[in-house]
Each structure stands twice: as C-alpha cells, then as structure tokens.
C-alpha positions as a printed Julia matrix, in Angstrom:
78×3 Matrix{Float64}:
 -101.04  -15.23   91.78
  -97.87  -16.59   92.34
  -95.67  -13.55   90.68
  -97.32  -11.3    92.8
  -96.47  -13.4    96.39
  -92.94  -13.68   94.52
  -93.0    -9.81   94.06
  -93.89   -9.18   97.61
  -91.15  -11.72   99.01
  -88.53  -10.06   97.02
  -90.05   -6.44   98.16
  -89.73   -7.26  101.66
  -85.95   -9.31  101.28
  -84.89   -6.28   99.97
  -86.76   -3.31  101.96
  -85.17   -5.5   105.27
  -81.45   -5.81  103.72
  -81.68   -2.27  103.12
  -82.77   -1.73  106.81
  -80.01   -3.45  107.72
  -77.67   -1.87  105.84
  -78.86    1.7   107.15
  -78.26    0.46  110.9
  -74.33   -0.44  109.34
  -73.48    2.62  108.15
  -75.12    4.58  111.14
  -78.05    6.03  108.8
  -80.12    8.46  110.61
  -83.85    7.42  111.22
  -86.43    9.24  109.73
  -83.11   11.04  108.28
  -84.34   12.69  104.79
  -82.21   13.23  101.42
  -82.53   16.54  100.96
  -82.03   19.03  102.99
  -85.14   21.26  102.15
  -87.78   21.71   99.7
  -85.48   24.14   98.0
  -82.99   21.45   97.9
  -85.38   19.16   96.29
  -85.86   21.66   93.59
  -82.74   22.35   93.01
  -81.7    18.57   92.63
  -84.45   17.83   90.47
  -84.6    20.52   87.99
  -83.44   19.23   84.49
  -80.55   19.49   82.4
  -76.64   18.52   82.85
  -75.44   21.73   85.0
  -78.26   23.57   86.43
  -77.41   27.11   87.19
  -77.56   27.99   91.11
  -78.72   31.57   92.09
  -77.57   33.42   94.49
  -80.48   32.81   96.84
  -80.06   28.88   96.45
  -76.52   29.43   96.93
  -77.44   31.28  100.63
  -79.77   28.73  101.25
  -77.02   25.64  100.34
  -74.47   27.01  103.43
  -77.16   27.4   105.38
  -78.57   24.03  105.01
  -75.57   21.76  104.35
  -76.85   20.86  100.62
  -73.29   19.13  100.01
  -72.79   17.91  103.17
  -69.72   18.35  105.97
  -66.2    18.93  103.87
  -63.83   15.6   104.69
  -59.95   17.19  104.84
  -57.76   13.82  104.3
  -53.64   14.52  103.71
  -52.13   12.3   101.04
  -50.31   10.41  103.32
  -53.36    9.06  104.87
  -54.65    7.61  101.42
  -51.85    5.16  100.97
C-alpha cells in the first residue's frame, strides 16, 4: 500500500517539475516530437544508420524533421 502512494507522489513530483521545466524553456503546449507519422517511422525503425529514401527525404524539408539550422560565428562561442 504504501509503495504504491510513494509511487504516485514521486509520479506527480516529477510529471509537475517537468511541467515546469517546459514553461522555462518556452515548450510549446500540446507541441508533439515528431513532426509526422512518417517521422515517427522513420525515428523508430531499427538499426544504427537507417537508410532515408528519397520520399522521406521530401517529406523531412517539408516538415522540419531536424528542426530550424542555428548559424553561430566562432567568435560568438568564446
């Protein structure tokens, strides 16, 4: 009885730091990981370096799979 209210405290601690966290960093709300089902797919499939077809590569610029491109110049890393 009492691992499983232990359990549930710890669940919710760390569900509402997480929450918090999200608001931080500017997280989008209802924001999903992946882009598209396709994306899903292609993120899940097995193996170290999964080959990308031509289709999924279409798909990837279309979609944003890897996100906006940050351009930094080295001065601004030191």
């Amino acid at each position: 009885m009492w691992k499983k209210v232990g359990l549930v405290v710890v669940g919710l601690t760390l569900a509402g730091g997480l929450s918090a966290c999200a608001k931080d960093y500017g997280i989008k709300d209802g924001g999903s990981h992946f882009a598209s089902w396709t994306h899903l797919k292609f993120s899940t499939r097995g193996g170290d370096k999964p080959s990308l077809t031509k289709e999924e590569r279409e798909l990837a610029k279309q979609e944003g799979w890897w996100g906006t491109p940050v351009v930094y110049s080295v001065d601004e890393l030191e």
